[in-house]
LOGUVO-991842 format. One record per residue: x, y, z of N, C-alpha, C, O in turn; residue in three letters; residue number from 0. Coordinates in steps of 0.05 Angstrom, whole numbers, m for minus. Example, Ala and Ser with C-alpha at 12.3 -4.5 7.8 and 13.67 -1.06 7.14 Angstrom:
2
264  m114  156  246  m90  156  264  m66  156  285  m66  169  ALA  0 $
257  m45  142  273  m21  143  258  1  157  268  23  161  SER  1 $
This chain:
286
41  m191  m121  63  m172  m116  85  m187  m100  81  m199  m79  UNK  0 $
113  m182  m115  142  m195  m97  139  m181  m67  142  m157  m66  UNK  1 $
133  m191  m51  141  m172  m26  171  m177  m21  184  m198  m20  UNK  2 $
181  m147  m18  206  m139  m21  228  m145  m2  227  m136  21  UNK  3 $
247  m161  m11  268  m171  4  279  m165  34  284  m180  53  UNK  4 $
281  m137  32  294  m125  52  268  m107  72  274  m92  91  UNK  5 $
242  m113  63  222  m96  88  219  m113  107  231  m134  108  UNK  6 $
206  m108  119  201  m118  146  178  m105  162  176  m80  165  UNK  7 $
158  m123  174  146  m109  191  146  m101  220  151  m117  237  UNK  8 $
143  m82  224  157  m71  251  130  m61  276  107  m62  266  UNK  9 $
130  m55  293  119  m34  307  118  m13  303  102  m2  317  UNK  10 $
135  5  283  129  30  277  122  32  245  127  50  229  UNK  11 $
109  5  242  108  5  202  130  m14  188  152  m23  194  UNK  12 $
116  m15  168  140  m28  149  166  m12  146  166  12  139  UNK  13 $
185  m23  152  212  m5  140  241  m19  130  252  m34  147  UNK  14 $
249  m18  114  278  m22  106  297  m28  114  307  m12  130  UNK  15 $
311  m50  108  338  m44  110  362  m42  88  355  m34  66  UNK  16 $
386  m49  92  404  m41  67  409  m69  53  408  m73  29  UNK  17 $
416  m88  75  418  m114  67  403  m138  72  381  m128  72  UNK  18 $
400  m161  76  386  m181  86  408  m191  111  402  m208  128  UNK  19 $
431  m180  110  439  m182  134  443  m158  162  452  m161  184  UNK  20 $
432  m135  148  427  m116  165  400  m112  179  380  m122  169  UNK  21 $
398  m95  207  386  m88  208  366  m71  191  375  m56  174  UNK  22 $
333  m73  196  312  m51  179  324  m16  203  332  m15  226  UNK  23 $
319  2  186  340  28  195  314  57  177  308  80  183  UNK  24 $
308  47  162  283  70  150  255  60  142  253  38  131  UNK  25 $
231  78  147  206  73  142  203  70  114  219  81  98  UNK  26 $
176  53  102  173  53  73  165  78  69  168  97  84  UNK  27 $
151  77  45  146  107  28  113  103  51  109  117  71  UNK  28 $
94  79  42  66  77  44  70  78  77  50  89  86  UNK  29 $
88  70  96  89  73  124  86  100  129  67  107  142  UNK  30 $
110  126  116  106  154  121  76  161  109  61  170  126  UNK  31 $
67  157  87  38  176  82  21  159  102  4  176  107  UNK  32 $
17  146  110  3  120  132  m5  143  161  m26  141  173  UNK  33 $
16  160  166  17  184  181  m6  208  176  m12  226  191  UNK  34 $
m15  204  150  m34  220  145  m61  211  152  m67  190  142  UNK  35 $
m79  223  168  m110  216  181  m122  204  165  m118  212  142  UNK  36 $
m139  183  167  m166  178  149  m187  173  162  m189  155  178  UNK  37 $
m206  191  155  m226  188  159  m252  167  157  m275  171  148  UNK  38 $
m246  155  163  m259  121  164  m282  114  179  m295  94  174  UNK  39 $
m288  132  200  m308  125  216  m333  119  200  m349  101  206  UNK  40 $
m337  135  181  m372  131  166  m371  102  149  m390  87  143  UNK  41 $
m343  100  144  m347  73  121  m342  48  149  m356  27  154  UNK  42 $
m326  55  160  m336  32  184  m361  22  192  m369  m1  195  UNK  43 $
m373  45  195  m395  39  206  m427  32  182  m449  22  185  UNK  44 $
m414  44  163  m433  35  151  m432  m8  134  m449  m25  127  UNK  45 $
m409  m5  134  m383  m45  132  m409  m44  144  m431  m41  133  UNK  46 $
m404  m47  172  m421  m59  195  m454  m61  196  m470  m79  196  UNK  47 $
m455  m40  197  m489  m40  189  m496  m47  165  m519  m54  168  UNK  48 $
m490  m50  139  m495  m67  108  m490  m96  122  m509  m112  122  UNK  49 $
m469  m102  131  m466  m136  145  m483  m147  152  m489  m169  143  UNK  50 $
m499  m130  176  m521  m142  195  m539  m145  181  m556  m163  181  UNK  51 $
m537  m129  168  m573  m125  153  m576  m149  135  m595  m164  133  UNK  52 $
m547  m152  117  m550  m179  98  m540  m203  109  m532  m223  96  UNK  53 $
m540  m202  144  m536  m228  149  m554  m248  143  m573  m248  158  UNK  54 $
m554  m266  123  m566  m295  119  m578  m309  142  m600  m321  141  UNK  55 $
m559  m307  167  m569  m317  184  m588  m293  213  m592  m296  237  UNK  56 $
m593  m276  200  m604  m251  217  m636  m270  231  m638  m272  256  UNK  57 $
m651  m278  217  m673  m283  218  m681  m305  240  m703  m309  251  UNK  58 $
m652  m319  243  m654  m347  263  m639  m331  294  m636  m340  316  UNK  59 $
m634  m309  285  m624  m295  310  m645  m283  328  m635  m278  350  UNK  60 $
m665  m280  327  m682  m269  335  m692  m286  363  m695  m310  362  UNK  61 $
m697  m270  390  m704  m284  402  m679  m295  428  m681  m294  452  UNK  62 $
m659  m304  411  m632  m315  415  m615  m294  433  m603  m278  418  UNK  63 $
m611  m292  450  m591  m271  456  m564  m274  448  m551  m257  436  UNK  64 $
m554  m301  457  m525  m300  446  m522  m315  416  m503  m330  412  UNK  65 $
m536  m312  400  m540  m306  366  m534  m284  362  m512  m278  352  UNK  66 $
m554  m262  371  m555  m240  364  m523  m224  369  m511  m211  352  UNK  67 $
m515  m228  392  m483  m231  393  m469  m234  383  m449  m221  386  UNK  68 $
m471  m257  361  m447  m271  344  m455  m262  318  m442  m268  298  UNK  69 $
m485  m241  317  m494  m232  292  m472  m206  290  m458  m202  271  UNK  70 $
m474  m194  309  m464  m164  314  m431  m173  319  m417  m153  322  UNK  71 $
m419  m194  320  m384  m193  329  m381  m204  294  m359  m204  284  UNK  72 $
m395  m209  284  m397  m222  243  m398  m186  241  m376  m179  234  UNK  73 $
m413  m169  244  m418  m145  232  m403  m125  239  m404  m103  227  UNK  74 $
m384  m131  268  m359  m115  273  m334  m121  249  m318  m105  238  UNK  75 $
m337  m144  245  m304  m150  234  m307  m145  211  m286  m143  199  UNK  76 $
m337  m138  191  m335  m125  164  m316  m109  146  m308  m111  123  UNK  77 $
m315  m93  168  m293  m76  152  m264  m81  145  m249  m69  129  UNK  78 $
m259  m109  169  m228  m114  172  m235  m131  146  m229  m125  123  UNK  79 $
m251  m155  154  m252  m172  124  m250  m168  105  m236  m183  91  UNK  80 $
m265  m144  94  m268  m128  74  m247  m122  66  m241  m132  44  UNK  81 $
m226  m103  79  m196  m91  72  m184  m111  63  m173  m110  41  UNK  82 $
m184  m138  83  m164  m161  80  m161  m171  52  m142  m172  37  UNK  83 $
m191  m179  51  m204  m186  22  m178  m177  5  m157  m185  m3  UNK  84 $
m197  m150  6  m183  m124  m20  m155  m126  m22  m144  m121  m43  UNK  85 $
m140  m133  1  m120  m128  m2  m98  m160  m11  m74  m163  m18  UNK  86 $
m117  m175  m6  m106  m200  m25  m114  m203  m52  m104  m220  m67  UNK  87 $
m132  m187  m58  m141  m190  m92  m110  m169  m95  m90  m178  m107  UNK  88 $
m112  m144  m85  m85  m129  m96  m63  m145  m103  m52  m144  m126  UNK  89 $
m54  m163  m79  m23  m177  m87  m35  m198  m110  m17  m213  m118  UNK  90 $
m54  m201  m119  m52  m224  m137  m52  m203  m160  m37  m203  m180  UNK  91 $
m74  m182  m150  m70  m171  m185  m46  m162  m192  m39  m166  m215  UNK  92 $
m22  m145  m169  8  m128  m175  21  m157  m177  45  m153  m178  UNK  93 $
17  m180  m176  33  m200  m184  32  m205  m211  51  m206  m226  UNK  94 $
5  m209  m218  0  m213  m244  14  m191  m264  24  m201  m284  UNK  95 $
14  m166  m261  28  m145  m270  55  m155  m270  67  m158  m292  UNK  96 $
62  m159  m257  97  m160  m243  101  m187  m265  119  m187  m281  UNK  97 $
85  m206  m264  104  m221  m293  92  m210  m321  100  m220  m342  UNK  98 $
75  m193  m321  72  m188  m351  105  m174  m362  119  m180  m382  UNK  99 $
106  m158  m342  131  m144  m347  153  m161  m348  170  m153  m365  UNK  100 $
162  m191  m331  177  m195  m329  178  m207  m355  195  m196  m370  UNK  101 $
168  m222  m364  156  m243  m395  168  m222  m414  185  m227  m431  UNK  102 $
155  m195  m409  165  m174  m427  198  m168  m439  207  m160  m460  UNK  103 $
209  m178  m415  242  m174  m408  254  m198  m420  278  m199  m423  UNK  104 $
239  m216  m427  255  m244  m433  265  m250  m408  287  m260  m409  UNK  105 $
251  m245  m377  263  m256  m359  243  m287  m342  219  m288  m345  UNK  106 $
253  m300  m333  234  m319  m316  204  m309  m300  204  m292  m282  UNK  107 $
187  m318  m308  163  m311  m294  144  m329  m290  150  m352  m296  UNK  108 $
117  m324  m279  107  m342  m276  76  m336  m280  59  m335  m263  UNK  109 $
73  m332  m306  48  m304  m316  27  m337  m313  13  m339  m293  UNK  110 $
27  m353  m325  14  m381  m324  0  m375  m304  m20  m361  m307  UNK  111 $
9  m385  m271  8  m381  m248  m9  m368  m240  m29  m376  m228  UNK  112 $
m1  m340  m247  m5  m316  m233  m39  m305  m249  m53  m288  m238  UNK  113 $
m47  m320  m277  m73  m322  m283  m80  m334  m274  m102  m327  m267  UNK  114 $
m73  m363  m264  m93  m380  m255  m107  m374  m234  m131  m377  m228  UNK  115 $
m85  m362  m219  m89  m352  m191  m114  m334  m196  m135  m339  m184  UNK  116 $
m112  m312  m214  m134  m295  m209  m166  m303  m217  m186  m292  m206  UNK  117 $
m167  m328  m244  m179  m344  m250  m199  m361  m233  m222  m365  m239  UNK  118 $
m184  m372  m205  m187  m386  m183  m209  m367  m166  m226  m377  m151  UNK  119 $
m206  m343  m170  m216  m329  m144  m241  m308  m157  m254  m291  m145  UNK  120 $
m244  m317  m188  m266  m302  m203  m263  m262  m209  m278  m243  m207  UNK  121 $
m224  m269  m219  m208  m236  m212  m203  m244  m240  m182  m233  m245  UNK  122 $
m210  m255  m257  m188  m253  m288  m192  m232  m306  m174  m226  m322  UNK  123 $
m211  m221  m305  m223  m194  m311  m209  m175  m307  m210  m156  m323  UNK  124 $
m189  m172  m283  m175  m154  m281  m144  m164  m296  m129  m146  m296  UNK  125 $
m135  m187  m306  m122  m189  m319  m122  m180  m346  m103  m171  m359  UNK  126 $
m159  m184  m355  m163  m180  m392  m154  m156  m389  m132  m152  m400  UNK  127 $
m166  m137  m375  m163  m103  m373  m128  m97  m378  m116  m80  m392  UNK  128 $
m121  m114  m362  m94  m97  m357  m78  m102  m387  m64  m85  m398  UNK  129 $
m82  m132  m397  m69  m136  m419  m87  m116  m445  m77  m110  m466  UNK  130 $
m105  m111  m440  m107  m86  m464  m99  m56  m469  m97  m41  m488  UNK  131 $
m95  m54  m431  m80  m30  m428  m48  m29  m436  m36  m11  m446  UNK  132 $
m38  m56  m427  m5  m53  m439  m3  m56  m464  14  m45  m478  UNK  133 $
m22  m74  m473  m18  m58  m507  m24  m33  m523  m11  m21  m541  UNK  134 $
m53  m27  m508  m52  m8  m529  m35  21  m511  m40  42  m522  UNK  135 $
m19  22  m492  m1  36  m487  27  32  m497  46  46  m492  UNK  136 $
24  11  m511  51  3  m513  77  1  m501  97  5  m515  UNK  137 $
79  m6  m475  95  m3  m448  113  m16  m459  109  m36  m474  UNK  138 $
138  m5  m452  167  m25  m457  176  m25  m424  188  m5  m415  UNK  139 $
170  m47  m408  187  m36  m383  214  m49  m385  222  m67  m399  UNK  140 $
231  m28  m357  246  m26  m356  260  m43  m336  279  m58  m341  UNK  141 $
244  m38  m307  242  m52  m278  233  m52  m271  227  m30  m262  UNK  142 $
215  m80  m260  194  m79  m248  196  m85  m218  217  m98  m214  UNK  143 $
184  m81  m195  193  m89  m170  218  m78  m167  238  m92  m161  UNK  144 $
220  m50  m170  246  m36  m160  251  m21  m135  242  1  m130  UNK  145 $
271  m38  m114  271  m23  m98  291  6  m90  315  8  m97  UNK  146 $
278  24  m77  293  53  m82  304  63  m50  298  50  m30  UNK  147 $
314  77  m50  329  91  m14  333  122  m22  344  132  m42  UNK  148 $
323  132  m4  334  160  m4  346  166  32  336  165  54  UNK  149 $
370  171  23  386  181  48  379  205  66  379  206  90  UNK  150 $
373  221  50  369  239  59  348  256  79  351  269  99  UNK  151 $
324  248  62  298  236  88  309  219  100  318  221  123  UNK  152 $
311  197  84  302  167  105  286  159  102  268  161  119  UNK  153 $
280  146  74  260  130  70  272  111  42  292  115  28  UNK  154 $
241  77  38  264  65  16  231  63  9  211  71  21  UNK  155 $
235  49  m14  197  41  m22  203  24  m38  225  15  m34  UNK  156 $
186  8  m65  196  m13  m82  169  4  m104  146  10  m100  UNK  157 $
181  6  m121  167  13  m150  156  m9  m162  171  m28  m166  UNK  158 $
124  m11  m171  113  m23  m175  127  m27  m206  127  m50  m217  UNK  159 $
140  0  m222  147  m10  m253  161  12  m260  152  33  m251  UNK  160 $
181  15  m273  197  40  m288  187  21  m314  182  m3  m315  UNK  161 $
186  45  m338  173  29  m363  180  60  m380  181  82  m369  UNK  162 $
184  53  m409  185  75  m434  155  66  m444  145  44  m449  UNK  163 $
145  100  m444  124  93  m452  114  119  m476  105  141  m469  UNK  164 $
117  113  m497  126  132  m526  149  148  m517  149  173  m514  UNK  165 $
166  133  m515  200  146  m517  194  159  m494  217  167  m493  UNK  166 $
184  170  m474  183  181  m442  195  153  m416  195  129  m422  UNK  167 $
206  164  m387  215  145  m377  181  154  m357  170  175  m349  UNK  168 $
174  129  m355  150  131  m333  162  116  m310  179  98  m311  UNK  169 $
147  130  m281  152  111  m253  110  110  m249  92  126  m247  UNK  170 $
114  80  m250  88  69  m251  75  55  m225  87  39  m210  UNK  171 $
55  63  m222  46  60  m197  16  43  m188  m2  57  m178  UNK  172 $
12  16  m191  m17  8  m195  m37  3  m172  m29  m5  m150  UNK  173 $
m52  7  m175  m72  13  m157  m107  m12  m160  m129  m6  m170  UNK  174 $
m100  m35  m147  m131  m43  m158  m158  m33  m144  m161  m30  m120  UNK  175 $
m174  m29  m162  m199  m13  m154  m226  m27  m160  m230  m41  m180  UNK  176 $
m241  m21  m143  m265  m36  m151  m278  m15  m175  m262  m1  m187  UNK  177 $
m309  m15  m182  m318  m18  m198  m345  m4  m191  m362  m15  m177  UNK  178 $
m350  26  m205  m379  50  m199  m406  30  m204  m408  8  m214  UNK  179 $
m422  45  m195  m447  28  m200  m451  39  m242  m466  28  m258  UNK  180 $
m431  64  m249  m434  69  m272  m421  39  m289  m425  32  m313  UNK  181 $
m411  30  m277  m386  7  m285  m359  32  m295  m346  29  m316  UNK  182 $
m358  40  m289  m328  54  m279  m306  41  m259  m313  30  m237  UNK  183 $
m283  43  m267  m254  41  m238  m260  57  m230  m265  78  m242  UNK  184 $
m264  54  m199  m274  82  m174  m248  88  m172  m229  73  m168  UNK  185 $
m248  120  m176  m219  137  m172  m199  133  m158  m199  114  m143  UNK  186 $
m174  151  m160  m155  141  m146  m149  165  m120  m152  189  m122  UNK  187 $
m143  155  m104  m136  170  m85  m108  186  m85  m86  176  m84  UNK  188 $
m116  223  m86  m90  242  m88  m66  234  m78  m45  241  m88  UNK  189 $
m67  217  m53  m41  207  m43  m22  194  m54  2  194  m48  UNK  190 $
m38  176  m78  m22  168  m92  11  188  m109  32  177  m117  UNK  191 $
6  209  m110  15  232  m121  40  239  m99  59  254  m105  UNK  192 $
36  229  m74  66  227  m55  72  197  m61  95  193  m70  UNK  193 $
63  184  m59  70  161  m67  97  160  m94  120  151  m90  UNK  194 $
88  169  m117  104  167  m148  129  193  m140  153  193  m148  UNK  195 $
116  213  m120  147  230  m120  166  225  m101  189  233  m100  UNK  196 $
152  209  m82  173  200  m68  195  181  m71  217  176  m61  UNK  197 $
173  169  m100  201  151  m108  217  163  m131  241  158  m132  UNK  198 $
203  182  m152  219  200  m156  253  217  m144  274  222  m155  UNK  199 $
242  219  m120  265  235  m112  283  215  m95  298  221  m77  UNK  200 $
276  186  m106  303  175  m89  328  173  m95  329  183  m118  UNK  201 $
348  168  m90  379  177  m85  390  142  m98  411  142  m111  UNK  202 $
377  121  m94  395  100  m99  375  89  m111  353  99  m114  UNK  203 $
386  59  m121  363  36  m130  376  11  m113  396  13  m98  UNK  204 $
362  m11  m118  375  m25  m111  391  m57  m126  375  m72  m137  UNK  205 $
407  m61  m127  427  m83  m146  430  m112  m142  430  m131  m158  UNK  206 $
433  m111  m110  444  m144  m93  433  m138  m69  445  m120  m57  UNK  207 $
411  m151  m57  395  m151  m34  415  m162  m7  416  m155  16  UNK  208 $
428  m178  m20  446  m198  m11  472  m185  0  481  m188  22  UNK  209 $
481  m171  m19  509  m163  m12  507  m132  m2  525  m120  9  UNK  210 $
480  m122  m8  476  m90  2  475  m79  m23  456  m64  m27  UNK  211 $
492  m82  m44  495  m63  m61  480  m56  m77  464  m72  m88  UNK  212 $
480  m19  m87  460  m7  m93  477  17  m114  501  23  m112  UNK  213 $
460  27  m132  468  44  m146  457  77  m143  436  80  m131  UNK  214 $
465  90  m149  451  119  m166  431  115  m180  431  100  m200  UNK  215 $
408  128  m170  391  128  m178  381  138  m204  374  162  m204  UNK  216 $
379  124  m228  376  142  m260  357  142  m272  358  141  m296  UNK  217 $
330  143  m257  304  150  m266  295  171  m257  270  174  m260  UNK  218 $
306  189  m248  291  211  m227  285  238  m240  269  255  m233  UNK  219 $
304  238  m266  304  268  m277  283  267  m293  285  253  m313  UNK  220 $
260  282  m288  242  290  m297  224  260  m315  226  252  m338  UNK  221 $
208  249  m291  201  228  m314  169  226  m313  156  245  m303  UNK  222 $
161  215  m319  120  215  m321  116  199  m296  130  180  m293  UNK  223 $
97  203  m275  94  199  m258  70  191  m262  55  210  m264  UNK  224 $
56  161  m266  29  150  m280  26  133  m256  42  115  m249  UNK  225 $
m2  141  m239  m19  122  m232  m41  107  m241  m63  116  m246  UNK  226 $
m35  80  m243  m51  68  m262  m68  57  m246  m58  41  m230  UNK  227 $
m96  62  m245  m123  44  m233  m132  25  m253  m141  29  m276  UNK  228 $
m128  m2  m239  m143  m27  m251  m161  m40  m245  m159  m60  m230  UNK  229 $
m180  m33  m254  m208  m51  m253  m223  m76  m262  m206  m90  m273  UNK  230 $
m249  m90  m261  m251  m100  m278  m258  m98  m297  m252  m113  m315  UNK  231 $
m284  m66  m303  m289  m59  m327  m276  m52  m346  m280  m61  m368  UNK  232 $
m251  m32  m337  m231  m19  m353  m201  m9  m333  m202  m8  m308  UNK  233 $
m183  m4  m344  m149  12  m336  m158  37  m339  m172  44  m359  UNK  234 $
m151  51  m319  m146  79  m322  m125  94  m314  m126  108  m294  UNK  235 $
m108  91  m329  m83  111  m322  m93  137  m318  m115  145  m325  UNK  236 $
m73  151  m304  m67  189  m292  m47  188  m293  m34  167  m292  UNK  237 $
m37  219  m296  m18  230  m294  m18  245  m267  m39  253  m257  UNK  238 $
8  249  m257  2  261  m233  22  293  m247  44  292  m258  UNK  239 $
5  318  m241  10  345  m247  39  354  m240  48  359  m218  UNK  240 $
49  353  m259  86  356  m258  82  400  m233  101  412  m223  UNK  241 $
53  410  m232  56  438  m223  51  438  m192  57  458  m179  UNK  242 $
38  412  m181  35  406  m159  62  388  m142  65  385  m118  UNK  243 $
73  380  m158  101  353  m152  112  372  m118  116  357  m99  UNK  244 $
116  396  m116  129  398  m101  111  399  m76  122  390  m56  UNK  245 $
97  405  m74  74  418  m54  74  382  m46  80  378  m23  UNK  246 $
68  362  m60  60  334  m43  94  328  m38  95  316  m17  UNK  247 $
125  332  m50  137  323  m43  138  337  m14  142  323  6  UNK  248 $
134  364  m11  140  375  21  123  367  40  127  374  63  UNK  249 $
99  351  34  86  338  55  81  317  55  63  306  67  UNK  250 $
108  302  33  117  278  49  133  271  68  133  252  84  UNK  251 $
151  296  60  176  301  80  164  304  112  172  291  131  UNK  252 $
147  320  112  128  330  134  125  314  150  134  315  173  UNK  253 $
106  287  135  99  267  146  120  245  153  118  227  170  UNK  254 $
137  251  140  160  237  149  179  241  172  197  225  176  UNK  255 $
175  268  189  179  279  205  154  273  229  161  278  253  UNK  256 $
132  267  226  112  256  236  118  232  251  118  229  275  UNK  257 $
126  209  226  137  188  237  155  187  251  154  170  269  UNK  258 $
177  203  249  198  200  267  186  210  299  187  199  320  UNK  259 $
178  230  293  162  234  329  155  223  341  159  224  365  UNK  260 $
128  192  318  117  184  331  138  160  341  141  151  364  UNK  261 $
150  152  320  167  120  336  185  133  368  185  120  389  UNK  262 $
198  156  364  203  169  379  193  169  408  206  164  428  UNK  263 $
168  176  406  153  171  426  147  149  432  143  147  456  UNK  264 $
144  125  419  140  106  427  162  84  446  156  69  464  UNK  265 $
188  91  433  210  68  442  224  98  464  248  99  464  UNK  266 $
210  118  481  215  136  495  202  113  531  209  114  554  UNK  267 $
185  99  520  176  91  551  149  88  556  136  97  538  UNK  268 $
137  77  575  108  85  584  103  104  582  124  117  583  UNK  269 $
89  115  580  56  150  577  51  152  601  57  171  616  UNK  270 $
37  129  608  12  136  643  33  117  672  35  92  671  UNK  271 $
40  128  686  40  119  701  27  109  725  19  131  734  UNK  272 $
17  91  744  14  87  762  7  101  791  16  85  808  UNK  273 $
m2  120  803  0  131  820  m14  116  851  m34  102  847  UNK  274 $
m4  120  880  m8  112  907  m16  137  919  m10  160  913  UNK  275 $
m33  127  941  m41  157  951  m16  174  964  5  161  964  UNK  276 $
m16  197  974  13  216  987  8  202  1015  m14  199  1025  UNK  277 $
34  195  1029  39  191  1051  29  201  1070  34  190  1092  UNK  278 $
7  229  1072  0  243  1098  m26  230  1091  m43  231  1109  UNK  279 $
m36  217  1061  m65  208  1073  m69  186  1095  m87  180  1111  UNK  280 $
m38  171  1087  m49  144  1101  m43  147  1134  m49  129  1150  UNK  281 $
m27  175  1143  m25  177  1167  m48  192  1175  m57  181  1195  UNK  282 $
m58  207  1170  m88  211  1177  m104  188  1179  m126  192  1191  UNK  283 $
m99  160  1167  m118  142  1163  m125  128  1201  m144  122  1216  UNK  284 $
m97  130  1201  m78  113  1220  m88  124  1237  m82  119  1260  UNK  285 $
């Protein structure tokens, strides 16, 4: 995946700006739903405890006190590794996407590359998949790596793909996923569904990173909103329910009001202050 010109990472999240010579001024789309809780504690803890148990080196720990230490600080960081992992197979796989489309365009890409890469790391599988899904969907895209702004919240995001897909305008949204013990793509998460309307309802696109300039946004009226899960067994596209669209757009907004409280609070000052005992204790001391 291009990581997008104008984000930036911040202390209150990834967020935007207008130019590469401006200040970042709004949160991404994934920074606002980021505001929403997850419940993570059971899969943390279970990262951790599957770790220990299949440490290789569990058995020479024994006995050892500070082994057993370095067994258990290996079976803390599971879950971070884990994400990290996951989340570098993602940019290789939304890269690999990102030049199918571009190749598609007759524009410069670097699809060669961007297999080898997945090739390298024992991910090509999720390449076969995807190239049988863009055919037999027959995707014409449009823009891929599009970045969007809406003024009005205050928020920008980058579209993984605008694409015609049987004469419909789709905003495409990919998702890599591992793989059921059925050999299924494990589902996609509803959030995704603020995700595709948020970029739906943005106000601009963007043209020249460089110079700022940006247009009107002309994908927005009524278009298919497809989250696609890629696996290595198989693609599974969704549709996200054109009867629900508004109910996740108002609690994105929500949460986007979330965010602002919280950065709010944060660049407001210290929380806890410091306190000394009251002046009549220490004259009683005296």
């Amino acid at each position: 995946m291009t990581d997008p010109l104008l984000a930036h990472a911040t202390e209150y999240g990834r967020m935007y700006a207008r130019s590469t010579s401006e200040q970042f001024s709004v949160p991404s789309i994934t920074t606002v739903i980021s505001q929403q809780p997850h419940g993570l504690d059971g899969w943390f803890g279970y990262m951790g405890a599957s770790s220990l148990a299949n440490d290789p080196l569990l058995s020479d720990c024994l006995g050892s006190p500070a082994k057993i230490k370095q067994a258990i600080n290996r079976a803390a960081k599971a879950a971070e590794t884990y994400r990290d992992d996951a989340a570098r197979r993602g940019d290789r796989v939304h890269y690999y996407c990102e030049q199918v489309a571009l190749r598609a365009l007759g524009r410069p890409h670097a699809m060669k590359e961007a297999r080898e890469a997945l090739g390298a790391n024992g991910e090509e599988a999720f390449a076969v998949r995807f190239d049988e899904w863009w055919e037999l969907f027959r995707v014409e895209p449009i823009a891929p790596e599009i970045t969007v702004w809406n003024d009005s919240v205050g928020y920008a995001g980058t579209l993984d793909l605008v694409a015609r897909i049987n004469g419909r305008i789709c905003l495409i949204d990919y998702k890599t996923k591992g793989t059921t013990r059925d050999g299924l793509v494990k589902p996609l998460d509803d959030k995704v569904v603020m995700q595709l309307v948020a970029g739906m309802k943005a106000e601009e696109s963007l043209v020249d990173p460089e110079a700022g300039t940006w247009e009107p946004w002309k994908y927005g009226e009524n278009p298919v909103l497809l989250a696609v899960a890629i696996g290595e067994t198989e693609v599974r596209p969704v549709r996200a329910n054109p009867e629900v669209l508004k109910h996740h757009w108002w609690k994105f907004c929500a949460l986007r009001r979330v965010w602002e409280l919280s950065a709010d609070t944060v660049s407001a000052g210290t929380a806890l202050l410091p306190i000394a005992p009251p002046p009549l204790a220490q004259a009683r001391t005296a």
